[in-house]
C-alpha positions in Angstrom: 110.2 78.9 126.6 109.7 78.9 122.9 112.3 78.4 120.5 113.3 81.4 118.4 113.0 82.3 115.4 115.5 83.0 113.2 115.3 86.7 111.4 116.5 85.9 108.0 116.8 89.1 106.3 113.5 90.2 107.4 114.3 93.8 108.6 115.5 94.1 104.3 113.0 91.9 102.4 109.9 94.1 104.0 110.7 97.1 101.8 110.2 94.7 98.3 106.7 93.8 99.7 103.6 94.0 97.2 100.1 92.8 97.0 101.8 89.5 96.1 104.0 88.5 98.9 102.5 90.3 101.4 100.6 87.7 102.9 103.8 85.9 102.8 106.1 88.2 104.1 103.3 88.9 107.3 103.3 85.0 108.0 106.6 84.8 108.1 106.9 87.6 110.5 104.0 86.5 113.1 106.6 83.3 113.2 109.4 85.1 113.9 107.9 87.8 116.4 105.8 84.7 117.7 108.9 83.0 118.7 111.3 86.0 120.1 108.5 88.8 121.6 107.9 87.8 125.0 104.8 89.6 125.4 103.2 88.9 122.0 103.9 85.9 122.6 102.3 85.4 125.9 99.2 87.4 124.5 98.6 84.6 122.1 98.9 82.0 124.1 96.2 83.7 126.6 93.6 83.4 122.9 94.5 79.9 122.6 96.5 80.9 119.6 98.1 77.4 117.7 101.1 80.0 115.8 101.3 76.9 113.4 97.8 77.0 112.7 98.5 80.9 111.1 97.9 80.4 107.8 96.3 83.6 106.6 96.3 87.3 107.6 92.5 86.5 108.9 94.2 84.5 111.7 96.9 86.5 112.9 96.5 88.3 116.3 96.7 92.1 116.5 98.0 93.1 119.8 96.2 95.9 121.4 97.9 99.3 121.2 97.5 100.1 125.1 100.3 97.3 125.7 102.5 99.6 124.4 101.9 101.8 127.5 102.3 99.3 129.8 104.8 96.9 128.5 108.0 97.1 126.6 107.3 95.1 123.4 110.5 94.0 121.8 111.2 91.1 119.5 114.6 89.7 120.2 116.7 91.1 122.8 118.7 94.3 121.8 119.7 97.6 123.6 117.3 100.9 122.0 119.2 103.3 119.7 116.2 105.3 120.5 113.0 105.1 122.5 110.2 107.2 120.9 107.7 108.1 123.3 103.9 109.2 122.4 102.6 112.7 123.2 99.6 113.4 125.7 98.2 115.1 128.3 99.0 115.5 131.9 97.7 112.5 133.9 97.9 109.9 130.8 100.8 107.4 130.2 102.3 107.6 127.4 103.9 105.0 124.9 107.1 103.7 124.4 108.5 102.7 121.2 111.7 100.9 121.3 113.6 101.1 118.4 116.7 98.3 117.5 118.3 100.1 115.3 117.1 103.6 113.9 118.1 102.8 109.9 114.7 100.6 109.8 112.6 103.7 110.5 115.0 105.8 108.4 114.4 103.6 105.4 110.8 103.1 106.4 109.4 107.0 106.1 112.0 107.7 103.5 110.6 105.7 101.1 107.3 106.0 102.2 107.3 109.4 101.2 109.1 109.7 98.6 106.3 107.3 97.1 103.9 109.9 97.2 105.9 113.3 97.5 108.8 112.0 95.4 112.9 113.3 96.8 112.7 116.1 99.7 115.8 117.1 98.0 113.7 119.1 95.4 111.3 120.9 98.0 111.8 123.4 100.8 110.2 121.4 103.9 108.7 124.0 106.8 108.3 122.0 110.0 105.3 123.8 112.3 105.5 121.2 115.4 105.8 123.3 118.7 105.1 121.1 120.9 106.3 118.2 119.7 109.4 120.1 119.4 109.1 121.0 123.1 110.0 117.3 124.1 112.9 115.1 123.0 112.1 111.8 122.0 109.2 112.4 119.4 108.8 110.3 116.1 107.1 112.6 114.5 110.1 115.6 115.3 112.1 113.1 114.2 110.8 112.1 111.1 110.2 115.5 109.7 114.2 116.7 111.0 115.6 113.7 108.5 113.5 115.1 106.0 114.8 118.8 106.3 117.8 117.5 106.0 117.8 116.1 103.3 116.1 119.1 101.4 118.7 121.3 99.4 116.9 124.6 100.5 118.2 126.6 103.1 115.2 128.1 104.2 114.0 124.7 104.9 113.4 124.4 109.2 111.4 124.0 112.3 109.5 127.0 113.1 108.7 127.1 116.5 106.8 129.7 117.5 108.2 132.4 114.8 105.4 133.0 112.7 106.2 136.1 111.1 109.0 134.6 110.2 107.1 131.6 109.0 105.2 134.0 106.5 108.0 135.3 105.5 109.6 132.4 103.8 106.6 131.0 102.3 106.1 134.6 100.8 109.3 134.4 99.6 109.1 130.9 98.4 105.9 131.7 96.6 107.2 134.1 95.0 110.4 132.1 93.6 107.6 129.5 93.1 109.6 127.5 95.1 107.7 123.9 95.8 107.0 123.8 99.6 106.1 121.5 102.1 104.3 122.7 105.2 103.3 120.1 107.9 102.6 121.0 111.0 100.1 120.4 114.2 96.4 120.8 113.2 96.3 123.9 116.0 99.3 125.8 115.1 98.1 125.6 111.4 95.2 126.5 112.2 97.0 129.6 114.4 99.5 130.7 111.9 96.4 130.6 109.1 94.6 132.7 110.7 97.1 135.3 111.6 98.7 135.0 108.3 95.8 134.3 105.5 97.5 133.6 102.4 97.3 132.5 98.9 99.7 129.3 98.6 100.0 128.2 94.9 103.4 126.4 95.6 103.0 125.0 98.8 101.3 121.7 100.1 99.7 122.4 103.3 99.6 119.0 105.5 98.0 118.9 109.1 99.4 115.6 111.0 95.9 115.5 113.6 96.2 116.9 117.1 94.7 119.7 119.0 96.1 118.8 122.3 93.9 121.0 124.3 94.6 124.2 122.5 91.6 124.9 120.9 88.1 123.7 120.6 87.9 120.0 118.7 86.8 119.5 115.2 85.5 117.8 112.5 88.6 116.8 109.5 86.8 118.7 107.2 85.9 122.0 109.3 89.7 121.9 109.8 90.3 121.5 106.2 88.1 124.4 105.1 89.5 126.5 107.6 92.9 126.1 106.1 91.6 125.9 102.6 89.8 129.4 103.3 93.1 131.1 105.1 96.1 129.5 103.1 94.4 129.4 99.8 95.1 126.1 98.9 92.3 124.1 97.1 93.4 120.9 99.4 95.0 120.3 102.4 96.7 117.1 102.9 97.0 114.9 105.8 100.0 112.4 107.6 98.8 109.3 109.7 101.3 107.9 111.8 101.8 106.8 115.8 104.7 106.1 118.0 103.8 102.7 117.5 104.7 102.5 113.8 107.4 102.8 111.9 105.7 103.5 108.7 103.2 106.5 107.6 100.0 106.5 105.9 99.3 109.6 103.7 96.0 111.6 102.2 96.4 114.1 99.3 93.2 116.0 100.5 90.2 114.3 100.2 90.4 112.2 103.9 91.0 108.9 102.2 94.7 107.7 103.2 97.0 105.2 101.3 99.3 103.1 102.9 103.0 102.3 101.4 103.1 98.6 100.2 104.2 97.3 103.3 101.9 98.5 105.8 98.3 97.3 105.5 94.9 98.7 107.4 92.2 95.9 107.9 89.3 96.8 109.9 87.5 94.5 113.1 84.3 94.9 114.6 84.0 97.2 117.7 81.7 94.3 119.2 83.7 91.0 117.7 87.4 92.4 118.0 88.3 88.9 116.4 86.3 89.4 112.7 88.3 90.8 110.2 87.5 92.1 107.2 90.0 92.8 104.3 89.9 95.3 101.8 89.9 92.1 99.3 86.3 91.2 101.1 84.9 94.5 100.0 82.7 94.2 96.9 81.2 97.8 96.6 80.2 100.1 99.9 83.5 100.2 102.1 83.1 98.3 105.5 83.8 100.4 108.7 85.2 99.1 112.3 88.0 99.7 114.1 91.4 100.0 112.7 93.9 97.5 112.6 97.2 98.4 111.3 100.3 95.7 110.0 103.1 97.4 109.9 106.0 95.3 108.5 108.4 97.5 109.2 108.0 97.2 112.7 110.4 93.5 112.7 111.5 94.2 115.9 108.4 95.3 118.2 105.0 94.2 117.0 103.6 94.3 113.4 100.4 93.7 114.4 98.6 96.2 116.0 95.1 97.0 117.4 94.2 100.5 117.4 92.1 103.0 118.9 90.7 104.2 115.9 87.8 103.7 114.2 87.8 104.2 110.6 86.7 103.5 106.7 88.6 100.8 104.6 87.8 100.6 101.0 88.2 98.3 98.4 91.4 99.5 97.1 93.3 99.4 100.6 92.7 103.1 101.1 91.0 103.9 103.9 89.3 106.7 106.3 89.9 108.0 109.8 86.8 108.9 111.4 87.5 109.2 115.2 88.3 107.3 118.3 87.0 104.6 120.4 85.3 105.7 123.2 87.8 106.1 126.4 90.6 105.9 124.5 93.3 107.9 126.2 93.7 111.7 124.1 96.8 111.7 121.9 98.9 114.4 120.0 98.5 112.6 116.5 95.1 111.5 116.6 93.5 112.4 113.7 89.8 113.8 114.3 86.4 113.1 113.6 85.0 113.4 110.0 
């Protein structure tokens, strides 16, 4: 048995990360997870991995996302405030999040979005998630509820399956000029746009991936000019997030996603799942792989984590979705194929 590692403030110093103590912040963090995850732990030790040999973000192991179906990652020992579980479809298991205490994730997609979207308080947020809303312990549902909440419009809500009553209220809204947030399920947009075609001028249309069966799959941007064409809206923007993370990555409507400064995508090699590239490698043409997400906010599971994904990372940090690895298991939020 290892000897733990102390948390000193970690779960508060991860929201003051930037590009200069990142790095920092990550290291200190693979110690600490290193020394009180039981499963991380053991994963590294299966690579051989030295933890005081971690010197840069190059080095640090990204646990694979699946382990999350099959194990209960935790870092320290703690009783769940909450156990967020993934969406899928019949016959697949499904991950578990467990959650220490539910202020982290709070604070995390808080911020997150108020960096791009600034305060909900000044928008009317419209919440189009049926069947997410259908189950109980869904981040997502979750996520979007705090965020309704905190919006001073009344009209603000989940709509279920009400979508007269959804076009109702954006009329209305739209007519008030009333800013709007719409973010729903890429198939019940896709539904209530083509039942309802509309011309939004106040609202901000944003599809958070998933077909889940109900209709036929598509590419991002045959989804995008389907709602473009219906709602009216010259872009549709676009949430990336997973039961496995605590924080949110978020496009304004051209595809490319940017990450809040203390998560970080890096991309590895479908063939060499151990060469990394960082967005500081890339010179000019972005480099594409697999996704790899760190996720600071996630102190008391795993920070590091493999995805299923395959994606685009630039130069900046920003970065592309552009489908999944082959026989990975179907998911709610996956985000589709450009």
């Amino acid at each position: 048995m290892k000897h733990p590692v102390k948390n000193i403030d970690l779960d508060k110093r991860v929201f003051a990360a930037s590009e200069h103590n990142f790095t920092e912040l990550a290291l200190e963090l693979f110690q600490f997870q290193y020394g009180n995850n039981e499963v991380y732990r053991k994963y590294c030790d299966l690579l051989k991995i030295a933890p005081e040999t971690i010197t840069t973000l190059r080095q640090i192991p990204f646990l694979p996302i699946s382990f999350f179906k099959s194990h209960q990652i935790t870092t320290t020992a703690f009783e769940p405030e909450v156990v967020f579980e993934s969406s899928g479809t019949t016959g697949t298991v499904n991950s578990r999040h467990y959650i220490k205490d539910v202020q982290l994730y709070k604070k995390s997609f808080s911020a997150g979005f108020e960096k791009f979207y600034g305060a909900p308080e000044n928008k009317c947020i419209l919440g189009l998630l049926p069947s997410y809303l259908e189950r109980n312990n869904s981040s997502l549902v979750f996520m979007v509820d705090e965020l309704i909440k905190k919006s001073n419009s009344s009209l603000s809500g989940f709509y279920l399956y009400d979508l007269e009553k959804l076009h109702r209220t954006l009329l209305h809204n739209e007519i008030l000029k009333q800013p709007t947030l719409l973010i729903g399920v890429t198939y019940a947009l896709l539904d209530f746009a083509e039942q309802y075609p509309m011309q939004l001028r106040n609202t901000i249309v944003m599809e958070t991936g998933g077909m889940k069966g109900r209709r036929e799959e598509a590419t991002r941007q045959e989804v995008h000019q389907l709602l473009q064409k219906n709602s009216g809206t010259s872009l549709v923007h676009s949430e990336y997030g997973m039961t496995e993370l605590l924080s949110q990555a978020y496009s304004k409507g051209d595809g490319i996603f940017h990450c809040p400064a203390w998560m970080k995508v890096v991309i590895r090699e479908e063939d060499d799942p151990f060469a990394i590239h960082l967005s500081s490698d890339i010179k000019e043409k972005p480099v594409s792989g697999a996704l790899n997400i760190i996720d600071l906010a996630n102190v008391y599971s795993c920070c590091f984590i493999a995805t299923s994904d395959v994606g685009r990372l630039y130069s900046n940090g920003s970065f592309e979705v552009l489908g999944r690895m082959d026989n990975s298991d179907i998911r709610g939020c996956s985000l589709m194929a450009l």
